[in-house]
C-alpha positions as CSV (number, residue, x, y, z in Angstrom):
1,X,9.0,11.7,-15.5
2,X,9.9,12.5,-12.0
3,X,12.5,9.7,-12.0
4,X,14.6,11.3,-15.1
5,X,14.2,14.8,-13.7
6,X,15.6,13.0,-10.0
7,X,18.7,11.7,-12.4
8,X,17.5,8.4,-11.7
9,X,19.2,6.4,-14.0
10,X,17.7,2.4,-12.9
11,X,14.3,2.2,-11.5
12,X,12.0,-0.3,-10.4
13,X,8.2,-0.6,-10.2
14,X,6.8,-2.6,-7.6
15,X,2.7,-1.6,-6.9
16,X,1.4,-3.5,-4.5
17,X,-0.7,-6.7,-5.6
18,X,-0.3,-6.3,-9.6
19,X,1.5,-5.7,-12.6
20,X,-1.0,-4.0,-14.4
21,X,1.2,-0.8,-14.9
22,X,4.4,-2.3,-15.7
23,X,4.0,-2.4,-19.6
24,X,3.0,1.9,-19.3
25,X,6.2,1.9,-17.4
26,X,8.5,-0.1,-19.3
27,X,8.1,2.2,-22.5
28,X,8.6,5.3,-20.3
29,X,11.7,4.4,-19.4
30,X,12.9,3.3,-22.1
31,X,12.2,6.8,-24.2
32,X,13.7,8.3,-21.4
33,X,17.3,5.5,-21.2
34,X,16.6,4.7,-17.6
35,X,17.3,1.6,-17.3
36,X,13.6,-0.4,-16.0
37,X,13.1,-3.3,-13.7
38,X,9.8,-5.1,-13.7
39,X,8.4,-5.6,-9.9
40,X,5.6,-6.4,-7.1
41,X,5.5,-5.7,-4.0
42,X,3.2,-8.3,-2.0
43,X,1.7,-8.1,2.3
44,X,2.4,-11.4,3.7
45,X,2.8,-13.0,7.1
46,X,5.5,-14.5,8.9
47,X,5.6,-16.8,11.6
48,X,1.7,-16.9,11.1
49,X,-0.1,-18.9,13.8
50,X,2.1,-18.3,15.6
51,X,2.6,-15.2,18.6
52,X,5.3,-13.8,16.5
53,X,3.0,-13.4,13.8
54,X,3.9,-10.3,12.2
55,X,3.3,-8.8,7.7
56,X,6.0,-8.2,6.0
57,X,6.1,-6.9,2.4
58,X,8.1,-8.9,-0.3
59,X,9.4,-7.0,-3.2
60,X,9.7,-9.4,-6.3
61,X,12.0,-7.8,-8.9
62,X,12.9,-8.9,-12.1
63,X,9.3,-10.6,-13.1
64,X,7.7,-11.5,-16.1
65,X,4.6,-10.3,-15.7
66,X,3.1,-12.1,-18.2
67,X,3.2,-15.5,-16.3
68,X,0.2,-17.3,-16.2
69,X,0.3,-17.8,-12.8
70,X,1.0,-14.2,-11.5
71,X,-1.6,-13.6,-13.8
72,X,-4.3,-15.6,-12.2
73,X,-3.0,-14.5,-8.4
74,X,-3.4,-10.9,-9.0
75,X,-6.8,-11.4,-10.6
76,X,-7.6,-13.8,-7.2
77,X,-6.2,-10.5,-4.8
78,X,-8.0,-8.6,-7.0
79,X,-11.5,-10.2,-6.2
80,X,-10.3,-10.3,-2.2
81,X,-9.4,-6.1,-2.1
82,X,-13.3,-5.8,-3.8
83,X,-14.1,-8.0,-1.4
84,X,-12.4,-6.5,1.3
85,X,-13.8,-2.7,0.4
86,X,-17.3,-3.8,0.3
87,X,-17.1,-4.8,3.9
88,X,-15.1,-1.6,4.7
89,X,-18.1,0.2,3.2
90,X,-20.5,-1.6,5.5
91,X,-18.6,-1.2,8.6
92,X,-19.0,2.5,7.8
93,X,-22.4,3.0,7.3
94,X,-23.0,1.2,10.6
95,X,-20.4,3.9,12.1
96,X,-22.3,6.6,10.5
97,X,-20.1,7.6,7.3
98,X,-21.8,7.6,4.2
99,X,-18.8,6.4,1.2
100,X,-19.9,4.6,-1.9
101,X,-17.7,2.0,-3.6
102,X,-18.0,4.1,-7.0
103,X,-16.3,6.7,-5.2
104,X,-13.8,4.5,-3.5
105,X,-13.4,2.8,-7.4
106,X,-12.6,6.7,-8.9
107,X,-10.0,7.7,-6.0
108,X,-8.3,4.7,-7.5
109,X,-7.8,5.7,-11.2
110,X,-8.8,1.8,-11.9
111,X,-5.5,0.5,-9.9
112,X,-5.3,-1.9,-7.2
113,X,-8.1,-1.2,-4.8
114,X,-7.3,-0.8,-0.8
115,X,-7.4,1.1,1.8
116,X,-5.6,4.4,0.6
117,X,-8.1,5.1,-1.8
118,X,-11.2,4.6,1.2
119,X,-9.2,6.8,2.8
120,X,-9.3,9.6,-0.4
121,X,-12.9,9.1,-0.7
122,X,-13.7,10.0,3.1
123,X,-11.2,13.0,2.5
124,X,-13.3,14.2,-0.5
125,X,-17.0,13.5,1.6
126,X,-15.7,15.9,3.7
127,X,-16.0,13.1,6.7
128,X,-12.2,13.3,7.9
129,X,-9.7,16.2,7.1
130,X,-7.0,14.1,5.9
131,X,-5.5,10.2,5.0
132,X,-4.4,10.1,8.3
133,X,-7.2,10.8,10.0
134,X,-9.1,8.4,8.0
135,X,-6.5,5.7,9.4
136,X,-6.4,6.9,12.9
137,X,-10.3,6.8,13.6
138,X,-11.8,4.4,11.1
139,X,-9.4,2.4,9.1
140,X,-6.6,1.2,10.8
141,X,-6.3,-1.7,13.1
142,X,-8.3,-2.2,16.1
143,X,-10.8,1.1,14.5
144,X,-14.3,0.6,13.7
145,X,-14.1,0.1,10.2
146,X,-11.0,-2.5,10.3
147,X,-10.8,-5.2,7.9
148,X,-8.1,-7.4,7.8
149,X,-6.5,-8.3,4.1
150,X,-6.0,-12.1,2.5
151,X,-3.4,-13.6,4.4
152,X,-0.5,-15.3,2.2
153,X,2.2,-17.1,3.6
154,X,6.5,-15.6,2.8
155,X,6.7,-19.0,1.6
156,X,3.8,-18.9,-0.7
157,X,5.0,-15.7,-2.2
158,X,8.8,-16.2,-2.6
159,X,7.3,-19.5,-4.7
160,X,5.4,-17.0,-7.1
161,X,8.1,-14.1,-7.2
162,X,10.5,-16.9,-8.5
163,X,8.1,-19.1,-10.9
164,X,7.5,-15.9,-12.4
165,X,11.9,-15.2,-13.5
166,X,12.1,-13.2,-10.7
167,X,14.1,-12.7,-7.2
168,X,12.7,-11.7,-3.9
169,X,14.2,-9.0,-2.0
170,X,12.6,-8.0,2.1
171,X,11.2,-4.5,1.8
172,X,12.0,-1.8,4.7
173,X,12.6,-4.5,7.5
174,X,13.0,-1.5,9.9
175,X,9.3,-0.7,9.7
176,X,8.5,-4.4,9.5
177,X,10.2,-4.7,12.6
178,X,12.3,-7.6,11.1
179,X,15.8,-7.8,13.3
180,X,18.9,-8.0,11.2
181,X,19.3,-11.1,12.8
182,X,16.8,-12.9,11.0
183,X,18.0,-12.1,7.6
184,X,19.9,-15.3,7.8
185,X,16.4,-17.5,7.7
186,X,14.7,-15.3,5.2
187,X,17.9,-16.2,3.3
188,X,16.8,-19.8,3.7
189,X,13.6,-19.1,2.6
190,X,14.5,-18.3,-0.6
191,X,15.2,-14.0,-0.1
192,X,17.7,-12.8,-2.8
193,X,18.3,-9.2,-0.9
194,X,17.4,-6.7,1.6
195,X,15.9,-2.8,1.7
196,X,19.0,-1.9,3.5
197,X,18.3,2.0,1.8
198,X,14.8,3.5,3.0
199,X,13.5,6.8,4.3
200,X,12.2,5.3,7.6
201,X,15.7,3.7,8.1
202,X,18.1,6.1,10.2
203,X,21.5,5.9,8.8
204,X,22.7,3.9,11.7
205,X,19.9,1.1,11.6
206,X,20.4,1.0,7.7
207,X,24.0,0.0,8.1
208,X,23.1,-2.5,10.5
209,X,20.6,-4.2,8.1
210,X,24.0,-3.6,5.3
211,X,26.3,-5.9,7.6
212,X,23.5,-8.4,8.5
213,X,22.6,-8.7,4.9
214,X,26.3,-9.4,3.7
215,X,27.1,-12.0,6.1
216,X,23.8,-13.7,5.3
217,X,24.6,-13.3,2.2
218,X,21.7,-10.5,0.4
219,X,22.2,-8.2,-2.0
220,X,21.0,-4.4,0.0
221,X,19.2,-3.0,-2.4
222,X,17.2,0.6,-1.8
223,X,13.6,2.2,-2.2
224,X,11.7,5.2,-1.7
225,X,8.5,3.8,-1.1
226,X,6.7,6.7,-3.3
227,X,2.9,5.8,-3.8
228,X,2.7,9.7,-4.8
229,X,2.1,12.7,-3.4
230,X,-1.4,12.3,-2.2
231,X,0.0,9.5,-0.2
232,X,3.4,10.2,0.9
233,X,3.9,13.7,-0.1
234,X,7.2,14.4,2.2
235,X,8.4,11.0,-0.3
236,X,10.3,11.5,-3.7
237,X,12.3,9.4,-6.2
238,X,15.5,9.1,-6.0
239,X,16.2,9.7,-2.6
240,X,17.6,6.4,-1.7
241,X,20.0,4.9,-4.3
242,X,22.2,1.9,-4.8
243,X,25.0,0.9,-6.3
244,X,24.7,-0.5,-10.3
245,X,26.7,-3.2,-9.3
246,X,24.2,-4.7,-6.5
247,X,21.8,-4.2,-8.9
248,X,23.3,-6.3,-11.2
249,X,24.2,-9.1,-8.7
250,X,20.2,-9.3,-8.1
251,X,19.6,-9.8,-11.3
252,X,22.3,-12.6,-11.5
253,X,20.2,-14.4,-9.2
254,X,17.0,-15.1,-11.3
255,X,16.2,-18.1,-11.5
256,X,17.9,-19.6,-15.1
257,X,14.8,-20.9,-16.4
258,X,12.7,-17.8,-15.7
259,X,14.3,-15.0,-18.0
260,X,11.5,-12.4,-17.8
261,X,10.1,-11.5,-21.5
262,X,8.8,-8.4,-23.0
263,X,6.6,-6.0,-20.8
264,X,5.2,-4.5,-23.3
265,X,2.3,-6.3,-23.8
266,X,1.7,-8.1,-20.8
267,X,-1.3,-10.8,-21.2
């Protein structure tokens, strides 16, 4: 496992829009004594309606994935990325590129569906060169073949993250354009730390996100953002680290009634 050979020695696992992996995970690291924390990572919108609109990405950590609830919202996402790709597919053919959903489907290795893996399957039709070209001329916003994703309210999803045992944390608020500022409301919301630690945060802009998070009182956590090489291929793990101790003052702040069970078998 790339994590054991990076010396890792706590990771998380936070795939956008499901748990369905977690359980695989879980047993992984616990063959290999690195220590596991069950995540999700979810797109949602602040200040929506509003001209300051903007999507940010909530990491939940700590959940139980086998809460009925999360359960039944990543089925419903589930249904709206299908839903989503279909129309993707469409806008293509009218644009003259020729991608079938199967192929779209296999370029996922049955995971969460999105974008990415529309992108793969144009790579491997030989209709763009690379991911990013994909993005730049058909998939990305304001491009031909745009489609925007279900919109769910911070609000809505800091609910979830914490019915389910777990805490939410603001993932890489530098790229999200989220000003240290702000961390003080998101701590209102109900935000139990910040991605002070990323590869898109400069060392200077991470340790301004490190002092606004302590005096609104977050725990800075870290991530690498891998989705693997295909994706991110100048990304690895372990590249941005915490300390155990923050770590463990995250987990202190799960909710006392939602102690996370077993991922083993996740229902």
């Amino acid at each position: 496992m790339r994590a054991a050979r990076a010396g890792t020695v706590a990771w998380a696992l936070t795939d956008h829009d499901t748990v369905a992996g977690l359980g695989v995970a879980a047993e992984a690291a616990r063959r290999l004594g690195i220590r596991f924390v069950p995540g999700i990572e979810l797109s949602v919108f602040l200040d929506e309606n509003t001209s300051r609109a903007r999507e940010i990405h909530v990491l939940g950590h700590f959940i139980d994935p086998a809460r009925r609830e999360l359960r039944a919202f990543e089925d419903e996402l589930a249904d709206q990325r299908r839903g989503r790709v279909r129309e993707i597919v469409k806008l293509l053919a009218k644009n003259g590129v020729q991608v079938t959903e199967e192929a779209i489907v296999a370029c996922s290795g049955g995971k969460t569906i999105g974008r990415p893996h529309v992108a793969r399957a144009m790579v491997q039709a030989g209709v763009v060169s690379s991911v990013k070209e994909a993005f730049d001329r058909y998939l990305g916003e304001g491009r031909p073949a745009y489609v925007g994703r279900f919109r769910l309210s911070v609000e809505d999803a800091v609910a979830l993250i914490r019915d389910a045992g777990g805490v939410a944390t603001l993932a890489h608020p530098g790229v999200s354009k989220v000003q240290p500022g702000e961390l003080k409301r998101l701590r209102s919301i109900g935000f139990d730390g910040v991605e002070a630690a990323h590869p898109d945060h400069p060392p200077e802009q991470a340790a301004r996100y490190r002092e606004a998070a302590t005096a609104a009182g977050l725990v800075c956590t870290a991530g690498t953002d891998f989705h693997g090489e295909l994706v991110a291929p100048d990304r690895a793990l372990g590249t941005s680290r915490m300390a155990l101790a923050d770590l463990d003052r995250l987990e202190a702040r799960r909710p006392s009634t939602g102690a996370p069970r077993s991922v083993d078998q996740p229902r």
